[in-house]
N, C-alpha and C positions, 0 to 999 in steps of 0.2 A: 609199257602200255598203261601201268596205272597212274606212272607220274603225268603222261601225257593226253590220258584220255582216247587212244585210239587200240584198234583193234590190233595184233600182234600174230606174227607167224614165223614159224620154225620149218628148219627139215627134219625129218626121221629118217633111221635107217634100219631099226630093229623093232622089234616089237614093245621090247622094254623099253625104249627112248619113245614109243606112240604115249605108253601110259604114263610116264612120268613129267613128257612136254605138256599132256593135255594138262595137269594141273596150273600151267602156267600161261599157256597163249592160249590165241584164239582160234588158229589156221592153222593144223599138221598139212604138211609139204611134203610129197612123196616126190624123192627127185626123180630125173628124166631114165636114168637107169635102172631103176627098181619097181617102174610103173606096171611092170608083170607079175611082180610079188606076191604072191595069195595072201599069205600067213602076213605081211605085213599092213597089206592092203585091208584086211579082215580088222586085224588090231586096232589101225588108225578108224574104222567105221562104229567099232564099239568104242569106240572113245565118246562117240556122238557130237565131235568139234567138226566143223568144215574141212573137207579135207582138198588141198588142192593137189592136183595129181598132172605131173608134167609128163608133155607125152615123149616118150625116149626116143630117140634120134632113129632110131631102127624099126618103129612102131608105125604102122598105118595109120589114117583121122580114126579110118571102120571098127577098126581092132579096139581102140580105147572105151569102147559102149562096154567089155568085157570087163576092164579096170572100174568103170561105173556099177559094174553087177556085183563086184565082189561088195562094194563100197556098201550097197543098199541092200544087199543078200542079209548085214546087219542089223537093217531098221534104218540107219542113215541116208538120208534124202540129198544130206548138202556136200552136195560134190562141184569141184568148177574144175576146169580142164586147162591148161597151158601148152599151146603149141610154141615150140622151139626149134622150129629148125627139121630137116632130115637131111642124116648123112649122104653125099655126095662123094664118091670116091672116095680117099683115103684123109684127105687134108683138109674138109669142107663141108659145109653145111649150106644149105640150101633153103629156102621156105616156099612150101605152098601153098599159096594164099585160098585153096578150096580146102585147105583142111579146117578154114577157120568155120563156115557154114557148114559143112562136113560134121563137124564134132558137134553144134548146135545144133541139130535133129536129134543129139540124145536129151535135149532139153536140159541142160544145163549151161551157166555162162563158159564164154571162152576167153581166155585171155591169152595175148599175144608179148610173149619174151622176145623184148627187142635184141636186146645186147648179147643175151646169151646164143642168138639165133643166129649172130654176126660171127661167130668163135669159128677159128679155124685149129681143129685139135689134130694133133700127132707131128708138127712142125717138126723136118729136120733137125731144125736149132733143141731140140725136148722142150719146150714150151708154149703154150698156147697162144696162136697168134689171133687177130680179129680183123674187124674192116668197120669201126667205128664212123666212118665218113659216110656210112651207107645207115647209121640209125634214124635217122630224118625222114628218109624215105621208107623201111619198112615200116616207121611206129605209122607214116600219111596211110600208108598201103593195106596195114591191118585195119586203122579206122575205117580207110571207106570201103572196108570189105563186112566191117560190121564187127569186130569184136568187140568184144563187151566190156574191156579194159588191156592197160597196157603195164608191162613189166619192163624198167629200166633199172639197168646200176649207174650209178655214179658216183663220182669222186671227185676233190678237187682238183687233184694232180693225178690221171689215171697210171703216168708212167711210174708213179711210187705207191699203188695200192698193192697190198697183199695177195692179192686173189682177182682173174677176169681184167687186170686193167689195159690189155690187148682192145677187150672189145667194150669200154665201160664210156657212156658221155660225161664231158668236163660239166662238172656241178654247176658254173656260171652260162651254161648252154641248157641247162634245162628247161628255166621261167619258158623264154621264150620257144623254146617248142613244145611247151605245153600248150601256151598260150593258142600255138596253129593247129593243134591238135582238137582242140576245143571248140575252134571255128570251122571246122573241118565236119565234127560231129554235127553242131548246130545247123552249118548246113546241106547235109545229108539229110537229118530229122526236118527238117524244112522244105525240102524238094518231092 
């Protein structure tokens, strides 16, 4: 962050890891499974950094105004919400695109997890499968449903990344789906 000048974010998973990340980034990440966390969720609020809070796969949009109470029960105002997905049977994740205006009634941004929203966890094979072919279409979907930004992964080579490269876009496919992503917004904001 300092060498590049942009703003930087972490996950936590403990309390101890809220206070010690906060001395370094900008954005505590409370992942999708521990979004019910009290004592952690408390922690990351008195840190006083942004806290971006993903909503866990098991979690209602309604239910997440709760994860926002604990956040500002602190004093902490800067909360954003990430919708990824909700579990779908056993093998599957699903998205619903009403939970993106949904969670924006609690007046905070919402951002939409492309890739991670694509994961197909508990595969047979033990490892995480995706449906990358289908990120184009949720990241258009969330835009013109209004979220207020997008989360992708990507790599160059998905099939040799360490982590997610089931559901991750090839780095050279990104530009241009930004690109449509932007004209997509423009004109939305224009209509």
């Amino acid at each position: 962050g300092e060498q590049l000048n942009i703003p930087t974010l972490t996950d936590i998973h403990t309390e101890e890891e809220a206070i010690r990340a906060a001395l370094y980034v900008d954005v505590l990440q409370i992942p999708a499974f521990l979004c019910r966390q009290t004592e952690l969720l408390v922690a990351a609020g008195k840190t006083e950094k942004v806290i971006n809070i993903k909503k866990g796969q098991f979690a209602s949009a309604s239910s997440m105004r709760y994860a926002i109470e604990k956040i500002n029960y602190t004093g902490n105002n800067k909360v954003i919400l990430t919708e990824r997905g909700t579990t779908f049977g056993y093998q599957d994740l699903v998205v619903d695109f009403r939970n993106i205006p949904e969670m924006q009634r609690f007046k905070v941004p919402v951002v939409m997890d492309v890739t991670h929203s694509l994961q197909q966890p508990n595969q047979s094979s033990g490892v995480t499968g995706g449906n990358p072919e289908l990120i184009e279409t949720i990241a258009k979907a969330a835009i013109a449903c209004g979220a207020d930004g997008i989360f992708m992964e990507t790599h160059p080579h998905p099939a040799v990344a360490k982590s997610d490269g089931a559901n991750m876009l090839r780095l050279d496919l990104l530009e241009e789906l930004l690109v449509k992503l932007v004209k997509i917004r423009k004109a939305i904001r224009n209509s």
